[in-house]
Backbone as a ProteinNet text record, in pm:
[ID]
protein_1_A
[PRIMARY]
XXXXXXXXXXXXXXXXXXXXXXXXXXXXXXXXXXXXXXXXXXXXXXXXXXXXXXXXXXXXXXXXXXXXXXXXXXXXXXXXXXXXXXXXXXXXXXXXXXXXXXXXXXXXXXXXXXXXXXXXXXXXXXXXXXXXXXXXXXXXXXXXXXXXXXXXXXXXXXXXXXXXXXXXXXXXXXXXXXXXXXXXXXXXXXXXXXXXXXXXXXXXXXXXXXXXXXXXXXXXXXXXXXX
[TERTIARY]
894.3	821.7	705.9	659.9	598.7	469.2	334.1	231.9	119.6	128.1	52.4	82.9	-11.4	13.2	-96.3	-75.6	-147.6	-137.6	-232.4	-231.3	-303.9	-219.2	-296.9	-448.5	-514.5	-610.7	-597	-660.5	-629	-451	-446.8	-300.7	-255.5	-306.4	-227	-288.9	-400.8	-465	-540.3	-626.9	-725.5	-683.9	-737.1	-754.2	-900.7	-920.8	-1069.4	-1115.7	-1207.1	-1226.4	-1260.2	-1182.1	-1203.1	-1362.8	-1411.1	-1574.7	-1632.3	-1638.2	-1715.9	-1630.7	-1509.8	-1425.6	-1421.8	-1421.1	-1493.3	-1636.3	-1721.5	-1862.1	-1844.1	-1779.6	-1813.9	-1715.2	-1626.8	-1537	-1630	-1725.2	-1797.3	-1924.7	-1978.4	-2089.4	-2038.3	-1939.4	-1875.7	-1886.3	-1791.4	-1792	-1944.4	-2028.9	-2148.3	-2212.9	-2201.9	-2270.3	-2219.4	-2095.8	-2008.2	-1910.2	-1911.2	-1792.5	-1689.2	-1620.3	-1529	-1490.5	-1342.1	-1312.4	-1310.3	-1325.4	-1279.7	-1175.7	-1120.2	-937.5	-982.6	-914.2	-869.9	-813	-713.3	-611	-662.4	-561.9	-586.5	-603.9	-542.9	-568.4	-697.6	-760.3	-876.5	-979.8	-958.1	-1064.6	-1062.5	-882.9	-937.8	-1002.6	-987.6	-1009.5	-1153	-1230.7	-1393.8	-1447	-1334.2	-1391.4	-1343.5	-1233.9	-1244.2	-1365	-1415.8	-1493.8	-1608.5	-1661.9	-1779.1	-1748.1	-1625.5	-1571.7	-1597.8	-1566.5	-1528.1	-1639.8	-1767.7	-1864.1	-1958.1	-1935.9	-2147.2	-2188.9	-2130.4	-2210.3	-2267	-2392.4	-2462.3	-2362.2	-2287.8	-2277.4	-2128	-2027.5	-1922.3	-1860.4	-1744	-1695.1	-1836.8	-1825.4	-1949.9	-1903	-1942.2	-1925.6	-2007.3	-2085.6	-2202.5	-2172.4	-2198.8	-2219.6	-2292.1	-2453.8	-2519.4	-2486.9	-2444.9	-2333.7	-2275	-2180.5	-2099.5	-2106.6	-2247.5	-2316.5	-2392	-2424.2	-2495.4	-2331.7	-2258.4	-2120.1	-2095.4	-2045.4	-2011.5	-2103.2	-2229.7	-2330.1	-2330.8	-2310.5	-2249.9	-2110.7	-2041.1	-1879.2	-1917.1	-2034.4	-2072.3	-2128.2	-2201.6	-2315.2	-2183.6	-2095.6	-2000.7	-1911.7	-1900.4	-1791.6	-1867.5	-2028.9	-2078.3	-2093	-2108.3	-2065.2	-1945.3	-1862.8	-1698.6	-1718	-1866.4	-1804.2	-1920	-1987.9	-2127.1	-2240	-2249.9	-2341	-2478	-2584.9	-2661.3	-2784.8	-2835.6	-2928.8	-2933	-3084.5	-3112.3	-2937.4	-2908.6	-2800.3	-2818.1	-2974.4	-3019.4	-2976.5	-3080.9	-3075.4	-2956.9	-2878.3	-2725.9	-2635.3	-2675	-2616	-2646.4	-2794.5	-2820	-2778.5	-2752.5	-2702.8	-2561.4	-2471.7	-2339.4	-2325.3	-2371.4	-2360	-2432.9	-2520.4	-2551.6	-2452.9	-2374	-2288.4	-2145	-2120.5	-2019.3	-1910.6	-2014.6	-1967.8	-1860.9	-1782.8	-1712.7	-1671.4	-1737.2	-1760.2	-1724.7	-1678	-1600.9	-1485.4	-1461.1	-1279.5	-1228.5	-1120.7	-1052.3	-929.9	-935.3	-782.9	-678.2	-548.3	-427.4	-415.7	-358.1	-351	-293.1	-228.1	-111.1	-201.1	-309.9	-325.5	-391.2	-494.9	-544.8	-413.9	-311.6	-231.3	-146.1	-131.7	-66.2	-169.4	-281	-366.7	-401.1	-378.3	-416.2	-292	-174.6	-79.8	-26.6	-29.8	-92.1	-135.2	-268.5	-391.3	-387.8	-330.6	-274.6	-145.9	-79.6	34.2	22.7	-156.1	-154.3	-128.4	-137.5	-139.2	-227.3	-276.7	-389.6	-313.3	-446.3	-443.5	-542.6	-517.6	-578.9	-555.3	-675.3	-671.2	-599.9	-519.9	-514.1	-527	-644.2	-666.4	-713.9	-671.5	-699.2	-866.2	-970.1	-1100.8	-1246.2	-1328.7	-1481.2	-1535.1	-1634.5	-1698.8	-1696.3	-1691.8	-1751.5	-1594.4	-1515.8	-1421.7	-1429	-1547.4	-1558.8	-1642.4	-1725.9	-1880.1	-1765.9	-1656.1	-1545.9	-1496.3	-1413.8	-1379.9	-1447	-1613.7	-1695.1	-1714.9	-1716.6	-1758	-1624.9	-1528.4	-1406.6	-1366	-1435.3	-1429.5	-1345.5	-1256.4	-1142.9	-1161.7	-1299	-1301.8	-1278	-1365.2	-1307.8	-1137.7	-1080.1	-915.8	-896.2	-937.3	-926.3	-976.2	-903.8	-992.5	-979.4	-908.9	-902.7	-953	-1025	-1063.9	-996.9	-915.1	-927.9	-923.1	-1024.5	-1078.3	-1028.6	-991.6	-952.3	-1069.8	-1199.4	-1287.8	-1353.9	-1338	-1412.1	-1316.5	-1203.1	-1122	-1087.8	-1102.3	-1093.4	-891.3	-853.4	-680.7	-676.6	-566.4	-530.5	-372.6	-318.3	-189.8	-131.7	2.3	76.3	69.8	-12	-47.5	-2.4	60	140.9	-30.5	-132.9	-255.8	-366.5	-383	-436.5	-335.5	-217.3	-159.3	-201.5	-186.2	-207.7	-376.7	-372.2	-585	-598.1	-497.7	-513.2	-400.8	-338.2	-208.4	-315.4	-370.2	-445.9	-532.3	-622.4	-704.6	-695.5	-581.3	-504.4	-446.4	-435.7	-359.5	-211.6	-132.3	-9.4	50	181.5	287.3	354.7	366.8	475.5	549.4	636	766	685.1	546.1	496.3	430	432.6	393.8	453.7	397.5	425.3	352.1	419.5	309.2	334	214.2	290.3	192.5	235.9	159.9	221.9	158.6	197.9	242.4	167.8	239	372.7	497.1	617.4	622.6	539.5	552	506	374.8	284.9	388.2	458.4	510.5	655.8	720.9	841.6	772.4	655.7	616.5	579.6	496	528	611.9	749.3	837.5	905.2	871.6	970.6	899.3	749.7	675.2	741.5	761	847.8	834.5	738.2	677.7	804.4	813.4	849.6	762.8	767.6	725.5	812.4	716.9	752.5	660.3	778	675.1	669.4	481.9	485.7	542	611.7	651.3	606.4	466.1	453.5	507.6	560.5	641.5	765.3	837.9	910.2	1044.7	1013.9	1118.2	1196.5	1203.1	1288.1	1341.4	1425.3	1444.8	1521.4	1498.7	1595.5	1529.5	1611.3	1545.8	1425.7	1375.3	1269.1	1121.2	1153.5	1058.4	1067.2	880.2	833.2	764.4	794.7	716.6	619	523.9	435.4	416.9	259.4	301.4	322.7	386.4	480.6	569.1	661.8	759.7	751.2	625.3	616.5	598.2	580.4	593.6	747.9	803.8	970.2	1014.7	957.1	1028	1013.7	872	818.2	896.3	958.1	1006.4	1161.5	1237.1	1375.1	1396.7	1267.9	1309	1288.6
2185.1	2103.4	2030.8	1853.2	1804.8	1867.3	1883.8	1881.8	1797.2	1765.2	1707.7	1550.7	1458.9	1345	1311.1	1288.3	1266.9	1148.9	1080.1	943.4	906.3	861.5	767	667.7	641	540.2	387.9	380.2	226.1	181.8	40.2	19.6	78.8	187.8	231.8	198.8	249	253	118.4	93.6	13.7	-103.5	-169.5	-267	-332.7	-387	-452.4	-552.8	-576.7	-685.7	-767.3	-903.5	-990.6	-1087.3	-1112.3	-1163.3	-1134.6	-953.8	-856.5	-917.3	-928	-970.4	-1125.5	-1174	-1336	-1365.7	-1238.2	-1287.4	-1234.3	-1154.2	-1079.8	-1167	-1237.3	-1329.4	-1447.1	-1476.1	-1635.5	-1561.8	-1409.8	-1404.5	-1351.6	-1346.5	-1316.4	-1462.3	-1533.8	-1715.5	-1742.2	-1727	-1756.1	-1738.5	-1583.6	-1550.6	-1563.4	-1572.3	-1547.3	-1709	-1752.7	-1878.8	-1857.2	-1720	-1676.1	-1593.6	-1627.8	-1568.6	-1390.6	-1366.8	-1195.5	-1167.9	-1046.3	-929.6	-865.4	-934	-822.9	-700.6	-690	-618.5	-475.8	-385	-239.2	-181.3	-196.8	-193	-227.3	-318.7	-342.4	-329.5	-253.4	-132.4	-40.2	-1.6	192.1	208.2	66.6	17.3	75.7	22.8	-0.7	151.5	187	338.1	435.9	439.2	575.1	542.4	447.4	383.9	483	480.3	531.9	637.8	748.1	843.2	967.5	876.3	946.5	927.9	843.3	823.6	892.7	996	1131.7	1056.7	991.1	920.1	1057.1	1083.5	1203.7	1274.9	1114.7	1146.6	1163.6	1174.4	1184.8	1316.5	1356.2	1289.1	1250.7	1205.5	1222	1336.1	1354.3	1499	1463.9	1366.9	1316.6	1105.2	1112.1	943.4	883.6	962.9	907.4	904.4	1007.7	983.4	877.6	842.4	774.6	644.3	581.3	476	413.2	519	552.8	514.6	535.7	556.8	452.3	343.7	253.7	136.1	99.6	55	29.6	179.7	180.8	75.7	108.6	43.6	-108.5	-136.5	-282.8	-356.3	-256.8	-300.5	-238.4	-179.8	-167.9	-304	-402.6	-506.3	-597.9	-628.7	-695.9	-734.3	-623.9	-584.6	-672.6	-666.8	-740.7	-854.5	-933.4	-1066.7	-1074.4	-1062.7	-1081	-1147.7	-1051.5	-1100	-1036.4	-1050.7	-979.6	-1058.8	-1146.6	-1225.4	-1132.2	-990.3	-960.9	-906.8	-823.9	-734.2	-613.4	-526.9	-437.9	-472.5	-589.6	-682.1	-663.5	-724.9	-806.1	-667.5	-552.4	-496.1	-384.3	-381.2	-311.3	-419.8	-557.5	-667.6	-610.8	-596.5	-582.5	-498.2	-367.9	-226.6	-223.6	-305.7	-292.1	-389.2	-469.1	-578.5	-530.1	-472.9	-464.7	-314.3	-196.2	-57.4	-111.2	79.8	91.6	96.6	49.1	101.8	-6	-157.8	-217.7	-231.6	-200.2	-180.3	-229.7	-303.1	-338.3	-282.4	-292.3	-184.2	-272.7	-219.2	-291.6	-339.4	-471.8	-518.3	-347.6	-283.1	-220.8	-32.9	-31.6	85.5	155	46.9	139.7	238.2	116	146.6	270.7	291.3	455.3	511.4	572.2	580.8	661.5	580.3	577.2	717.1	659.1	689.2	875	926.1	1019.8	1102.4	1035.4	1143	1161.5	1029.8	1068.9	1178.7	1197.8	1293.4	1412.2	1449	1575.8	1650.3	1526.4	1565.6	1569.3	1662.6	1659.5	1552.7	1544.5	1387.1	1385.7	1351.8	1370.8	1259.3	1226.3	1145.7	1239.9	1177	1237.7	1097.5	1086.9	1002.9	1024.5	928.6	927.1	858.4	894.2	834.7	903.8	815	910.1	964.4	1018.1	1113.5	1023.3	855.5	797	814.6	900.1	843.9	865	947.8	955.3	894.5	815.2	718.7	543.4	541.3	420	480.3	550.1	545	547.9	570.7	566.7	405.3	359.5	152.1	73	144.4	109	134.1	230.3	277.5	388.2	469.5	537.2	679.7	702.2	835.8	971.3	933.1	1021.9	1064.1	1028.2	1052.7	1137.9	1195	1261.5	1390.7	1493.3	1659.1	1696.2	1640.7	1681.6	1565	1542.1	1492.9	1555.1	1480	1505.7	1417.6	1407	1336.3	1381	1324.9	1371.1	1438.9	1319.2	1371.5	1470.3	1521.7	1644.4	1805.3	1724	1884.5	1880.1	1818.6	1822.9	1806.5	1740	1721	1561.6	1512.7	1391.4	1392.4	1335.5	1305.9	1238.1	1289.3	1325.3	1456.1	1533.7	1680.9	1753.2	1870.2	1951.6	2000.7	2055.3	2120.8	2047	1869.8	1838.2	1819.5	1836.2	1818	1988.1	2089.3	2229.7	2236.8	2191.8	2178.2	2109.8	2035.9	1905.8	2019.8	2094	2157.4	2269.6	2320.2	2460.4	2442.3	2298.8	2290.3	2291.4	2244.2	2156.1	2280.2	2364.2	2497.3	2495	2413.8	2359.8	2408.2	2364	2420.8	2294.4	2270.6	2095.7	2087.2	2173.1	2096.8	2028.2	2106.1	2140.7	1941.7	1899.8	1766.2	1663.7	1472.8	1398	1313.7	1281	1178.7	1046.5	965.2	827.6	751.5	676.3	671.4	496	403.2	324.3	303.8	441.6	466.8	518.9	474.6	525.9	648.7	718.7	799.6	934.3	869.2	981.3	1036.2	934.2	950	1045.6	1026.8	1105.1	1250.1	1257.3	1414.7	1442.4	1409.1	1454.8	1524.7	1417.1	1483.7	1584.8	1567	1683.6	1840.9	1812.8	1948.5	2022.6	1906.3	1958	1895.9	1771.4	1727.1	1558.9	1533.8	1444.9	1318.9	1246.2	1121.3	978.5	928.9	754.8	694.4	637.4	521.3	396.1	349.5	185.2	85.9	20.8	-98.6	-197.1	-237.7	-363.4	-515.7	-508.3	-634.7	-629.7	-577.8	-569.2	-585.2	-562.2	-550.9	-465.8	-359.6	-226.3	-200.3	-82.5	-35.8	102.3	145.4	264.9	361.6	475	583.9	596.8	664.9	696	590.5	478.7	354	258.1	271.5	173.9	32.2	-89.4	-170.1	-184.6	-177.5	-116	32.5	61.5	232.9	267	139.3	141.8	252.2	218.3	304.8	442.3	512.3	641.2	729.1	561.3	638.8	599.7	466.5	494.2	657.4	712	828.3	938.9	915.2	1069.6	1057.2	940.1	911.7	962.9	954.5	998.7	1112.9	1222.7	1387	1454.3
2510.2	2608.3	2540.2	2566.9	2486	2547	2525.6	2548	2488.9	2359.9	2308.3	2258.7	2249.3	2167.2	2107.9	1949.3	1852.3	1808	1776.4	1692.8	1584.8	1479.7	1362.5	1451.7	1339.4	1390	1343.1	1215.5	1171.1	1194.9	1252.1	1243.2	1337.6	1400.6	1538	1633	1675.7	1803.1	1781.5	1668.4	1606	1526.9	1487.4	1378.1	1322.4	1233.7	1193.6	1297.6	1350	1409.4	1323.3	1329.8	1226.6	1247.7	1341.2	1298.5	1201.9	1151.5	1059.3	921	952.4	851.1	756.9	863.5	834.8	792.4	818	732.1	624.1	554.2	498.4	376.4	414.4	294.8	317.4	401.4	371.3	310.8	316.5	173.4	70.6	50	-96.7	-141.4	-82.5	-134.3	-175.8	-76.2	-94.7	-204.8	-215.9	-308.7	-491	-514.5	-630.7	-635.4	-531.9	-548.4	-552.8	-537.4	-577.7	-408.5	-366.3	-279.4	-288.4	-184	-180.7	-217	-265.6	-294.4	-192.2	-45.2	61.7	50.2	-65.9	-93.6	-93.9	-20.3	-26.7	-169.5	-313.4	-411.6	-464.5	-447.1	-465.3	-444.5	-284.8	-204	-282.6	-335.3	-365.8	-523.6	-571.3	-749.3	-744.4	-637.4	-603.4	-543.1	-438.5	-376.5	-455.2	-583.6	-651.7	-771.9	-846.7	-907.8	-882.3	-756.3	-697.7	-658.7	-614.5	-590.2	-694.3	-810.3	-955.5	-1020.5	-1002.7	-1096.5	-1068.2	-1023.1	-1023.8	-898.7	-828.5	-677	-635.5	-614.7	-525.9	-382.5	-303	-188.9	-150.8	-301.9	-267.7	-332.3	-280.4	-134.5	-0.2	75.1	234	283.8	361.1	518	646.1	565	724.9	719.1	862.1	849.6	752.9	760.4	710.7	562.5	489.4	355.8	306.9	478.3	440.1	429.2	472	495.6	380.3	309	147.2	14.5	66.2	35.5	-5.5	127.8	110.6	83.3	72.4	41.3	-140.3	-213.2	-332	-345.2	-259.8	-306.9	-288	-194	-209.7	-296.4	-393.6	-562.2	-655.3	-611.4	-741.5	-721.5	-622.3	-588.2	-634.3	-658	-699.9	-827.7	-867.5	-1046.6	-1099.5	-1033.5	-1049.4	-1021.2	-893.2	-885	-949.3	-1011.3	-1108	-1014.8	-861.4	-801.6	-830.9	-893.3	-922.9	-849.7	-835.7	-725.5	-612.8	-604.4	-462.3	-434.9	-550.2	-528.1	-411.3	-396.8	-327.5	-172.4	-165.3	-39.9	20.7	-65.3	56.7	38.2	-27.9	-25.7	140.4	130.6	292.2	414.7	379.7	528.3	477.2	370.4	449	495.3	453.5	515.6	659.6	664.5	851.3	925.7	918.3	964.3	938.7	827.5	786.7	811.9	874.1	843.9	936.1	908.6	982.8	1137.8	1193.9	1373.2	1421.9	1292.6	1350.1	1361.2	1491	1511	1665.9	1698.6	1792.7	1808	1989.4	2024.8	2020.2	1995.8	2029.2	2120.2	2210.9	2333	2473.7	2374.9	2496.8	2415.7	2380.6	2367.4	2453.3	2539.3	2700.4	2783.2	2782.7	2845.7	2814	2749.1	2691.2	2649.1	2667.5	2669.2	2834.6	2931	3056.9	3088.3	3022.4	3071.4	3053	2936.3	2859.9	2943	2939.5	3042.2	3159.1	3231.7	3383	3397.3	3301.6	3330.9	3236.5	3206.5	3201.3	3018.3	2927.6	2793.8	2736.7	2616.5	2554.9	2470.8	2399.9	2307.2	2187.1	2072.5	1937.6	1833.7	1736.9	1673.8	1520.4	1427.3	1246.6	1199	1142.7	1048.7	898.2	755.8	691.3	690.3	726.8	749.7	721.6	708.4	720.9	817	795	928.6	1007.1	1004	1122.9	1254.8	1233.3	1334.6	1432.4	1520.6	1623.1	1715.7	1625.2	1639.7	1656.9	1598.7	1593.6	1723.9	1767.2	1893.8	2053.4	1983.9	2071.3	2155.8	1992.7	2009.2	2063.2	2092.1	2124.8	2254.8	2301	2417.1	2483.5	2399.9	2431.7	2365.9	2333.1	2294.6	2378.4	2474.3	2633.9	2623.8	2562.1	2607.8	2504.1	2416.1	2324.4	2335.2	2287.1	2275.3	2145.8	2054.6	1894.7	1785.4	1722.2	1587.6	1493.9	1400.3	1300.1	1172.6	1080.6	998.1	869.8	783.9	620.2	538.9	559.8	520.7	553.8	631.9	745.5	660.1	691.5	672	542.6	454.1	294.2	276.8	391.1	309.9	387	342	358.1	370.5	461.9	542.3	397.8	353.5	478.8	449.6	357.5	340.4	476.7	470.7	573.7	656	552.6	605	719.4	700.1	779.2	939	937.2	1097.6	1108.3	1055.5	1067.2	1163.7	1069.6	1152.2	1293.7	1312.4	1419.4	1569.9	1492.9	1599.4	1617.8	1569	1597.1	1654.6	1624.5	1743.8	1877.1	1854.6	2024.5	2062.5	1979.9	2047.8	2084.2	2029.2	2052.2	1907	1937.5	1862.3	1775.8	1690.1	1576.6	1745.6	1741	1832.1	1970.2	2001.2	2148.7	2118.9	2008.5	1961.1	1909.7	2004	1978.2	1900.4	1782.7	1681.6	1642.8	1621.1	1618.5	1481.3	1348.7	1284.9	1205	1170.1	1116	972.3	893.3	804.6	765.5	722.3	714.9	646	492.2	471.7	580.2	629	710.8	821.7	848.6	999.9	1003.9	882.6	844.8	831.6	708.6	676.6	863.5	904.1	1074.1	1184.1	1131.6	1172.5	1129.2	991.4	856.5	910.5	973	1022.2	1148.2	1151.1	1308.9	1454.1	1449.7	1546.6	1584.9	1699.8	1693.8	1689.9	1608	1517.7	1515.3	1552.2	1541.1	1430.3	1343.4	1247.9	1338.5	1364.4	1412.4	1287	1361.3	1285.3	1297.5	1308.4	1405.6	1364.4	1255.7	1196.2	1269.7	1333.2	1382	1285.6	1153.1	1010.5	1015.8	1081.9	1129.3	1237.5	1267.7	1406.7	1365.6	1462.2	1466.9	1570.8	1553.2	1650.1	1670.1	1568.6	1545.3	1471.8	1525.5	1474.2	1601.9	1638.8	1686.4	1683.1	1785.7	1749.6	1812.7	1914.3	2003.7	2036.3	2099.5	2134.8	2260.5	2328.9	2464.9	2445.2	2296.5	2292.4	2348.4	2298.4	2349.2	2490.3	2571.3	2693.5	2738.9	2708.1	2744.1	2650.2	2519.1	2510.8	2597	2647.3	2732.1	2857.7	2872.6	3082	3040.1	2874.1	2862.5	2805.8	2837.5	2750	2879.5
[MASK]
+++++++++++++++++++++++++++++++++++++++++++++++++++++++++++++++++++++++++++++++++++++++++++++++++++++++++++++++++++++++++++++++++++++++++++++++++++++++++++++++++++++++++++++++++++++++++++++++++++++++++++++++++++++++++++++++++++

């Protein structure tokens, strides 16, 4: 019997709001002449950089860490575009403009969401993220629907590690099978199910299909109305 539903964050429930996103590629230009590397590679080039280099505050465990954190990953990106002009400076405006707490919901995620909680399921976040993930679902508005956190950084494992869904099922007091999970990552979302939980990878490109792959998280309430 399902009881629970768990969700990824970035890419599932969330995304960047692009305003934060758009200043932050017009003061790179600004400052360097040189466009930004959006690229996920080029984040983790910059965050193991500072991960791995004696940073005081890493790994974080607190916001305020993690704020100190990424502030660094902003004077180590500078280094690379040789912004050194009042490096200190623009480094405390991106980190107040720029943290993490900016995030937007999917058009259709109130809605399963609503749906969930009206028929009586607990509900939980597993994210690969910093302490801030509960201060992000606050600014989003949908934290209320939730009774489990669980953060990578908090519990010291990272998905698709078998130990952080372990932490996330024990809280909830539920059982893999007693759980539904839904994650946009394809590896995360298989180890999920491999635990025992039933799992949907989002697809939101709509490049796939099959059983077990969604392109919205509609899907999961047409699955809960056919078990």
């Amino acid at each position: 019997m399902l009881k629970c539903v768990f969700f990824d964050r970035d890419g599932t429930l969330t995304k960047n709001s692009e305003e934060p996103m758009r200043l932050r590629r017009e003061k790179f230009l600004e400052w360097s002449g040189k466009p930004l590397d959006e690229s996920y590679e080029f984040f983790m080039k910059h965050f193991m950089k500072v991960r791995n280099g004696g940073y005081p505050v890493a790994p974080y465990k607190t916001v305020e860490q993690e704020l100190l954190f990424f502030r660094q990953w902003f004077l180590s990106v500078f280094e690379d575009y040789g912004i050194t002009e009042n490096a200190e400076e623009r480094a405390d405006f991106l980190t107040e403009h720029l943290w993490y707490l900016k995030k937007e919901l999917y058009p259709e995620t109130l809605e399963v969401l609503h749906y969930f909680r009206t028929h009586g399921y607990k509900m939980g976040v597993i994210s690969d993220c910093p302490p801030s993930l509960e201060l992000t679902l606050k600014q989003c508005g949908i934290h209320d629907f939730f009774q489990v956190f669980t953060a990578s950084s908090l519990v010291g494992i990272g998905k698709p590690n078998k130990g952080i869904f372990d932490w996330a099922v024990n809280k909830a007091n539920v059982t893999f099978e007693e759980c539904l999970y839904v994650d946009d990552t394809q590896e995360e979302a298989l180890a999920a199910g491999n635990y025992g939980m039933k799992s949907f990878w989002l697809d939101r490109s709509k490049e796939h299909s099959g059983e077990w792959i969604a392109h919205d998280l509609v899907k999961l309430i047409e699955y809960e109305k056919s078990i």
